[in-house]
C-alpha positions in Angstrom: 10.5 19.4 11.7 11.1 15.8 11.2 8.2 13.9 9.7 8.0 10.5 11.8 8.6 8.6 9.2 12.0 9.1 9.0 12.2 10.4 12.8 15.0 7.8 14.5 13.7 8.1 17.9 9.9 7.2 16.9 8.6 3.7 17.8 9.4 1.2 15.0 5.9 0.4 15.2 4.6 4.3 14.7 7.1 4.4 11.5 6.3 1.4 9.8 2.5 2.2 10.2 3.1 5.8 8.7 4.4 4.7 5.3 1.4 2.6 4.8 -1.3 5.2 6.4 -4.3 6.4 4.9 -6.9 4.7 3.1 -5.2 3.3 -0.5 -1.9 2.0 0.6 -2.4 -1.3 1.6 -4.3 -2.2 -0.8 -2.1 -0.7 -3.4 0.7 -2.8 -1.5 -1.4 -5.8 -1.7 -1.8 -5.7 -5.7 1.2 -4.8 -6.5 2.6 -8.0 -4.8 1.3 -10.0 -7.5 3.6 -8.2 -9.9 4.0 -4.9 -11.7 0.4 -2.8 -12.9 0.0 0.0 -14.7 -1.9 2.7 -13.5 -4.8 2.3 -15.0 -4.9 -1.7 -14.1 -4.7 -0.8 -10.5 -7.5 1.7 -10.6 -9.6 -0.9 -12.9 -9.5 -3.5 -9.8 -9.8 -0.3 -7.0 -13.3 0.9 -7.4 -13.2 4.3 -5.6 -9.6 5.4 -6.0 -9.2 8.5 -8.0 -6.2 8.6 -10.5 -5.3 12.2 -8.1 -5.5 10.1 -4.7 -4.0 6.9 -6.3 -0.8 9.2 -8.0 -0.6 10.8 -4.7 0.1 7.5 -2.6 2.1 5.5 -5.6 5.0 9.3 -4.9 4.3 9.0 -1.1 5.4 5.4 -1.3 8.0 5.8 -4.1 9.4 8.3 -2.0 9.0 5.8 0.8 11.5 3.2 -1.1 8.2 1.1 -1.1 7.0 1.5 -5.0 9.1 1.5 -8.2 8.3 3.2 -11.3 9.1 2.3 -14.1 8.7 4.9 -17.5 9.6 3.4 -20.7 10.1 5.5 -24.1 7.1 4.3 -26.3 4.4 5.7 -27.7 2.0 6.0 -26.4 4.3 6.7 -23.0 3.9 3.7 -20.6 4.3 3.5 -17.0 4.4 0.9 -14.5 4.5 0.7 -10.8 6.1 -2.9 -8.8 6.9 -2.7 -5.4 10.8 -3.1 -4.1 12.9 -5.0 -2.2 11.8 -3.1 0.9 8.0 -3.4 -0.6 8.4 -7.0 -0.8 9.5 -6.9 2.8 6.9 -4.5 4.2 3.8 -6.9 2.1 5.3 -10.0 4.0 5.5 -8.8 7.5 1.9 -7.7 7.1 0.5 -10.7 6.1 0.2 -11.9 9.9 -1.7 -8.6 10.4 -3.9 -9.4 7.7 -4.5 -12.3 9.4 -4.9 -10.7 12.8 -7.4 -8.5 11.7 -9.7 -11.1 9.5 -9.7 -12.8 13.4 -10.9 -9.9 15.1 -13.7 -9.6 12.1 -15.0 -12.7 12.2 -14.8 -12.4 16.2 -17.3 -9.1 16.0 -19.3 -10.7 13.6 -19.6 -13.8 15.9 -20.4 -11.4 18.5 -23.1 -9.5 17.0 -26.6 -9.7 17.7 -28.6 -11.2 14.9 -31.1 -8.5 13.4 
């Protein structure tokens, strides 16, 4: 069985949206615009993500061409995580989204009855 994300006949829409699903991923997109973390940086500013969960969604989007990693041979072993060309791509298209949805939020909150 093909998984959408790499199904061809899926809606570009459904297969962009299912290699940043779940609840980390975007926001792991949006720091690692800023440049390359270490793992322990992105958890720092990520209060919540696990180092399991967080490792889990930095191979998902590896795997996606989304995140590099980086392993260099010192001591004590260092790793770091920068998104690619296709990242880069991906963070850009989603900053009218971004925008899209602070809209709609501010909308609702316009909307709501005061308590």
């Amino acid at each position: 069985m093909t998984h959408r994300r790499h199904d061809p006949d899926v809606c570009g829409v459904t297969a962009a949206i299912s290699v940043i699903e779940g609840k980390w991923k975007t926001t792991l997109l949006w720091l690692l615009e800023s440049g390359p973390h270490r793992p322990a940086e992105l958890r720092r500013k990520v209060p919540g993500l696990t180092e399991k969960v967080m490792t889990q969604a930095l191979r998902e989007m590896e795997a996606d061409g989304l995140v590099h990693r980086e392993v260099y041979e010192v001591l004590p072993p260092k790793t770091e995580y920068s998104l690619t060309p296709l990242g880069r791509d991906l963070a850009e298209v989603l900053g009218p989204v971004s925008d899209w949805g602070h809209r709609r939020l501010e909308r609702l909150a316009e909307t709501r009855p005061a308590s």
